[in-house]
BALOBA-1460 file (C-alpha; in Angstrom, 3 decimals):
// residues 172
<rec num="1" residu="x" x="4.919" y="-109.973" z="-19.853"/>
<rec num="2" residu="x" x="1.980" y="-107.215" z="-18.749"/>
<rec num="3" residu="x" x="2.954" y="-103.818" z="-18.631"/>
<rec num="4" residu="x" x="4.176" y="-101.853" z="-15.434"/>
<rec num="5" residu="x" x="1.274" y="-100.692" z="-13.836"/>
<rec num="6" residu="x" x="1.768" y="-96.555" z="-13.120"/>
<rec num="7" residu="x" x="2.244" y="-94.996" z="-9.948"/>
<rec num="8" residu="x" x="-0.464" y="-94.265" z="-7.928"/>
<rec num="9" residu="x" x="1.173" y="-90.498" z="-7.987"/>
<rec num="10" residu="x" x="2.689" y="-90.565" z="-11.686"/>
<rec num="11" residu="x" x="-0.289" y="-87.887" z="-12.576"/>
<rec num="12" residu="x" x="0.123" y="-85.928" z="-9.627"/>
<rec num="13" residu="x" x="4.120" y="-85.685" z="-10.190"/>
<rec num="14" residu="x" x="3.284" y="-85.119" z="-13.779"/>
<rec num="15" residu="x" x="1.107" y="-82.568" z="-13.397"/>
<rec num="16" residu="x" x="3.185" y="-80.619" z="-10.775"/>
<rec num="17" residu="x" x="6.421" y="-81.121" z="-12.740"/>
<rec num="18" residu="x" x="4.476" y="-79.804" z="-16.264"/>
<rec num="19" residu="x" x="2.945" y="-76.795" z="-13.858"/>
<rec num="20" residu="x" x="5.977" y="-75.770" z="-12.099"/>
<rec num="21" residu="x" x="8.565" y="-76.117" z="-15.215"/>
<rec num="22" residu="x" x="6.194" y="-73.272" z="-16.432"/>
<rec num="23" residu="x" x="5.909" y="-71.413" z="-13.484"/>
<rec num="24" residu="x" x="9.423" y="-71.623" z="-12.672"/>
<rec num="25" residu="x" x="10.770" y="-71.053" z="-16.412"/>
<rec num="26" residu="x" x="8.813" y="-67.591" z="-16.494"/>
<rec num="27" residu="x" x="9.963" y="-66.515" z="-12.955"/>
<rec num="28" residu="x" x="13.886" y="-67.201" z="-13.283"/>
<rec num="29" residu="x" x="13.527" y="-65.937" z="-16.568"/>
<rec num="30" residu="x" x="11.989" y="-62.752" z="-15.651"/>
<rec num="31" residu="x" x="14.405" y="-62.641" z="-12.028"/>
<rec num="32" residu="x" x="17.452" y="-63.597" z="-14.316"/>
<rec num="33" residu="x" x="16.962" y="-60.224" z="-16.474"/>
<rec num="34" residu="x" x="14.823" y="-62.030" z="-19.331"/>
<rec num="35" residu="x" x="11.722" y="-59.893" z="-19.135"/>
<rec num="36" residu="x" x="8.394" y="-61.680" z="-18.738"/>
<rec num="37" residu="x" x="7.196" y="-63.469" z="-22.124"/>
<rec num="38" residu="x" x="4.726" y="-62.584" z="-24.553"/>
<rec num="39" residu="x" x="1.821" y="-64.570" z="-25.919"/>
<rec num="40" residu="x" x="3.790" y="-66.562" z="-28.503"/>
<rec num="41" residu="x" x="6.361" y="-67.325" z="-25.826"/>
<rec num="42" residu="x" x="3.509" y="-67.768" z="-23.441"/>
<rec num="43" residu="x" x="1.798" y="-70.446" z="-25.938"/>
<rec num="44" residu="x" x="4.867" y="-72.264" z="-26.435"/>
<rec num="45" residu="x" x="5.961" y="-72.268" z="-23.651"/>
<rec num="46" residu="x" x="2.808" y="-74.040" z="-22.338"/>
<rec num="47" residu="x" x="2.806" y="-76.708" z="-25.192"/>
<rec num="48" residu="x" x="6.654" y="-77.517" z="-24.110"/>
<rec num="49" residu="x" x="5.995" y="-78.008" z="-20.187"/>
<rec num="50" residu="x" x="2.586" y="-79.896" z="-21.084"/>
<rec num="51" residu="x" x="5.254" y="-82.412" z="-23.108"/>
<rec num="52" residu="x" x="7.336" y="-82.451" z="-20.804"/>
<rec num="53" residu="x" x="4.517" y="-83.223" z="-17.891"/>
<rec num="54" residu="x" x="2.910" y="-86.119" z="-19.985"/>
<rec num="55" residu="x" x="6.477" y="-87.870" z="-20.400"/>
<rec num="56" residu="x" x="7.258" y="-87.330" z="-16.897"/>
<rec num="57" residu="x" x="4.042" y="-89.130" z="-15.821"/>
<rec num="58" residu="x" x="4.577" y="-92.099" z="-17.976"/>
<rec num="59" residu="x" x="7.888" y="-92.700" z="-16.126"/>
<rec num="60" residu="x" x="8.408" y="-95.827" z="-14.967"/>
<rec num="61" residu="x" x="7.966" y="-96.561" z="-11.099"/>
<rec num="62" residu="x" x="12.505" y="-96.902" z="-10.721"/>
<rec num="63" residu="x" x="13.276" y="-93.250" z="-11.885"/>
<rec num="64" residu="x" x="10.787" y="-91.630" z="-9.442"/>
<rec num="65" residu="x" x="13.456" y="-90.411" z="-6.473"/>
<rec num="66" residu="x" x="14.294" y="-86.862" z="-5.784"/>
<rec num="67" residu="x" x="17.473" y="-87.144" z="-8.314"/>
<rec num="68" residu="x" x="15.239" y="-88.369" z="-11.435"/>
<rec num="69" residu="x" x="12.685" y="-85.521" z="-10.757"/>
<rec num="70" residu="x" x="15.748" y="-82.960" z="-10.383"/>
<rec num="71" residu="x" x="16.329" y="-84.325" z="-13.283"/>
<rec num="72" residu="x" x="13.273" y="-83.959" z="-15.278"/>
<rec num="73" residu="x" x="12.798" y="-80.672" z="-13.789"/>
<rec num="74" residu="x" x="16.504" y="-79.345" z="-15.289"/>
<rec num="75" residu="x" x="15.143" y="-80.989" z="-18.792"/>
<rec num="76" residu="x" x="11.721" y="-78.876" z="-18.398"/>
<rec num="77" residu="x" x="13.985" y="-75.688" z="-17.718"/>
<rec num="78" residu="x" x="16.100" y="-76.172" z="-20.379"/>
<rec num="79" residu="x" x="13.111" y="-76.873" z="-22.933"/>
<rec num="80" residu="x" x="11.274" y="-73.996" z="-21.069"/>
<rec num="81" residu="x" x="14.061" y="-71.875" z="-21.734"/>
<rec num="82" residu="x" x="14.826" y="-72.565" z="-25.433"/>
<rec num="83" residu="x" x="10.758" y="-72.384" z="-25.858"/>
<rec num="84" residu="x" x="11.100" y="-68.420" z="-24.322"/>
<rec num="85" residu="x" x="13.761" y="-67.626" z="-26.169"/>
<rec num="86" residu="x" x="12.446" y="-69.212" z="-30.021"/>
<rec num="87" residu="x" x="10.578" y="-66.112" z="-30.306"/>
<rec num="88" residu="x" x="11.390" y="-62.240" z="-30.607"/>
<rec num="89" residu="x" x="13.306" y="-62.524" z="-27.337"/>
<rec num="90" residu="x" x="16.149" y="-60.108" z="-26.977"/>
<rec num="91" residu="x" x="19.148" y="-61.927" z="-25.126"/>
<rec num="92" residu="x" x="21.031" y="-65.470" z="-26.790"/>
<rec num="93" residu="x" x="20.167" y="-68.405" z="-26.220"/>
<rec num="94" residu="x" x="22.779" y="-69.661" z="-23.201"/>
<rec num="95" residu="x" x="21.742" y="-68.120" z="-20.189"/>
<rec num="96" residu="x" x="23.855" y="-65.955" z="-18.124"/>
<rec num="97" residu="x" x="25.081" y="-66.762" z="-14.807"/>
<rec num="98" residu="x" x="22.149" y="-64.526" z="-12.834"/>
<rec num="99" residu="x" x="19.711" y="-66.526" z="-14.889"/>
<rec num="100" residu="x" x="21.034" y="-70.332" z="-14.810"/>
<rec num="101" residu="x" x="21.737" y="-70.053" z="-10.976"/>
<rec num="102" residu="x" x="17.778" y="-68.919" z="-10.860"/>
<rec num="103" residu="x" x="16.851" y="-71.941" z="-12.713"/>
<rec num="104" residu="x" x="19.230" y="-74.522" z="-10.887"/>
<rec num="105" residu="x" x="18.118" y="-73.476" z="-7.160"/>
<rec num="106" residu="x" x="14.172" y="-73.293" z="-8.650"/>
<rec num="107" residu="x" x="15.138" y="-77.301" z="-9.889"/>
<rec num="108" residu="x" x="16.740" y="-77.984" z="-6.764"/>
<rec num="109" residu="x" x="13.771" y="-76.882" z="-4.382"/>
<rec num="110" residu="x" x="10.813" y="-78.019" z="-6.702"/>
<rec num="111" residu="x" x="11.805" y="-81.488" z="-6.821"/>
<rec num="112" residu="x" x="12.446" y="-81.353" z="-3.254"/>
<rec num="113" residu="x" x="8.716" y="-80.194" z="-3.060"/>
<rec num="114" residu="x" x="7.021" y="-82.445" z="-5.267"/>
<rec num="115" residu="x" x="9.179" y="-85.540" z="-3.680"/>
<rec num="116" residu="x" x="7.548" y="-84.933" z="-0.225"/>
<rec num="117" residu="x" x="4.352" y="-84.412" z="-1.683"/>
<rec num="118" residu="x" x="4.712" y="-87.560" z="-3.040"/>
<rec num="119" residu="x" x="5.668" y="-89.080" z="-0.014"/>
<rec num="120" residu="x" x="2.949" y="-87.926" z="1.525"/>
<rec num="121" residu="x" x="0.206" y="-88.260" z="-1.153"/>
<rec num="122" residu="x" x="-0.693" y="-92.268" z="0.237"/>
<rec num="123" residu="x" x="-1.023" y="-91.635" z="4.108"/>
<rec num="124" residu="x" x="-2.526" y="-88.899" z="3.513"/>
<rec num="125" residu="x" x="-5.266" y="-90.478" z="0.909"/>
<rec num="126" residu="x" x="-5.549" y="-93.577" z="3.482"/>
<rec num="127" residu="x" x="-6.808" y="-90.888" z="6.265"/>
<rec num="128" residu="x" x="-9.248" y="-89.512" z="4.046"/>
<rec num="129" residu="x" x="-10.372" y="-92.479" z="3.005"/>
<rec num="130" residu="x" x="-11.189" y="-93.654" z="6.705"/>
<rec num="131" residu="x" x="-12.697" y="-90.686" z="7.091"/>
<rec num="132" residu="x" x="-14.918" y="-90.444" z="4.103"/>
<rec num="133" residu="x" x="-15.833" y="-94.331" z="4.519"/>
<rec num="134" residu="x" x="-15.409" y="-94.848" z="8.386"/>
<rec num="135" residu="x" x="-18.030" y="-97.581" z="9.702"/>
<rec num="136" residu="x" x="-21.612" y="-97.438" z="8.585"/>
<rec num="137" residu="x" x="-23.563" y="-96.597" z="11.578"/>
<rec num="138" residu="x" x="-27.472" y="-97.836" z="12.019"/>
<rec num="139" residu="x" x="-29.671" y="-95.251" z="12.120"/>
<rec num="140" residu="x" x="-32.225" y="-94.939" z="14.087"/>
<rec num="141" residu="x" x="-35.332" y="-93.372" z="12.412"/>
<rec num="142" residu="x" x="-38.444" y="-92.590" z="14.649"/>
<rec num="143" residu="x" x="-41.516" y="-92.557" z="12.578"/>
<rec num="144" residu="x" x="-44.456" y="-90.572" z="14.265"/>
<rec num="145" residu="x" x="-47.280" y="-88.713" z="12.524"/>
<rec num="146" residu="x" x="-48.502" y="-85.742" z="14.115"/>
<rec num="147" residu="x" x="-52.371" y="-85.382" z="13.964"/>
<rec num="148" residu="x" x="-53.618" y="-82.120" z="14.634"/>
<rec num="149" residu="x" x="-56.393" y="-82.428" z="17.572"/>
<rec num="150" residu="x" x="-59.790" y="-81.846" z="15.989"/>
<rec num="151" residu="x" x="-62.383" y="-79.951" z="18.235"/>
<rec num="152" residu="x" x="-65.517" y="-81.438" z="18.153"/>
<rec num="153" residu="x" x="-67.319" y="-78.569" z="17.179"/>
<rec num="154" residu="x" x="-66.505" y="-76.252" z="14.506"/>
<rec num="155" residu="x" x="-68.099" y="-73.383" z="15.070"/>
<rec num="156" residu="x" x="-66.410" y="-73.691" z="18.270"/>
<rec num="157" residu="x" x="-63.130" y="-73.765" z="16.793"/>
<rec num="158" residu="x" x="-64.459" y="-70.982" z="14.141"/>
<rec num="159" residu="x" x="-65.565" y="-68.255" z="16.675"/>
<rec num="160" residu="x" x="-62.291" y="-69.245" z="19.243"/>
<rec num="161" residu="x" x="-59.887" y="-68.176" z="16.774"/>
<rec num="162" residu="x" x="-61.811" y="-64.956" z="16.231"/>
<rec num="163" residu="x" x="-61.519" y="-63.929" z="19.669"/>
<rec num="164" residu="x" x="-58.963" y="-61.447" z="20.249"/>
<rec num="165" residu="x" x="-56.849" y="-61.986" z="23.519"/>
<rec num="166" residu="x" x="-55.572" y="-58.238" z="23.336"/>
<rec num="167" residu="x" x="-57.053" y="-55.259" z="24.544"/>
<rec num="168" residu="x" x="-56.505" y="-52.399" z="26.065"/>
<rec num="169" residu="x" x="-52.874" y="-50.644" z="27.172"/>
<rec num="170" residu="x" x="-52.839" y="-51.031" z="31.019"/>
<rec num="171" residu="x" x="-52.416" y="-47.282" z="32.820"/>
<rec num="172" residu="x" x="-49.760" y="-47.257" z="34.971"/>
């Protein structure tokens, strides 16, 4: 039996899910009275959602509705979360109610966002591609040398490009 063959969108959903668990952990951290994050929070906070990205991307094609990626995005705030808040963070480690509601309506709308980009990823690839490719179209390619007229005497040529045409201001 071969292997499932991915998605054609299993990178873009992973990367957006990996990109906005991040953004999203910081932001309803920081809105839920968290504070924003230092470096070491920062750091592993990025390691987590990159994890949690990469696993979402190897999904297979069956869990890839708007549920699965609620989901996946609730698993990637929770991890997000616990990441913050295994350094010197100064609340516990359940969220209060400001804070979780933050997270759950940030879930709810980013896999509603990254669902419709997905539905949209292949028509939208199929119009570029017509444009981009289209029909080759002959072209039509004149060849003509340009030969500068010789005069037929050069000292001719010589003392006509030495007179001047200008000369005097006319009085008025």
């Amino acid at each position: 039996m071969s292997p499932a063959r991915p998605a054609a969108t299993a990178t873009l959903r992973g990367s957006a899910v990996g990109a906005l668990v991040a953004a999203l952990a910081v932001a309803a951290h920081g809105i839920g009275g968290g504070g924003l994050p230092e470096s070491a929070a920062l750091t592993l906070l990025f390691v987590t959602c990159s994890g949690v990205g990469a696993v979402t991307a190897q999904l297979p094609a069956r869990v890839h509705g708007p549920l699965a990626l609620a989901g996946v995005l609730g698993v990637g705030q929770v991890a997000g979360h616990f990441a913050l808040t295994l350094t010197s963070h100064v609340h516990s480690a359940v969220p209060a109610v400001p804070m979780l509601a933050a997270h759950a309506a940030a879930t709810v709308i980013c896999a509603l966002l990254i669902a419709n980009a997905e539905r949209l990823y292949g028509p939208l690839v199929h119009v570029w591609r017509v444009v981009l490719r289209g029909a080759p179209q002959p072209i039509s390619v004149v060849t003509t040398t340009h030969v500068p007229a010789r005069p037929a005497n050069p000292v001719d040529a010589l003392l006509r490009a030495s007179i001047s045409r200008r000369g005097p201001p006319v009085l008025v």
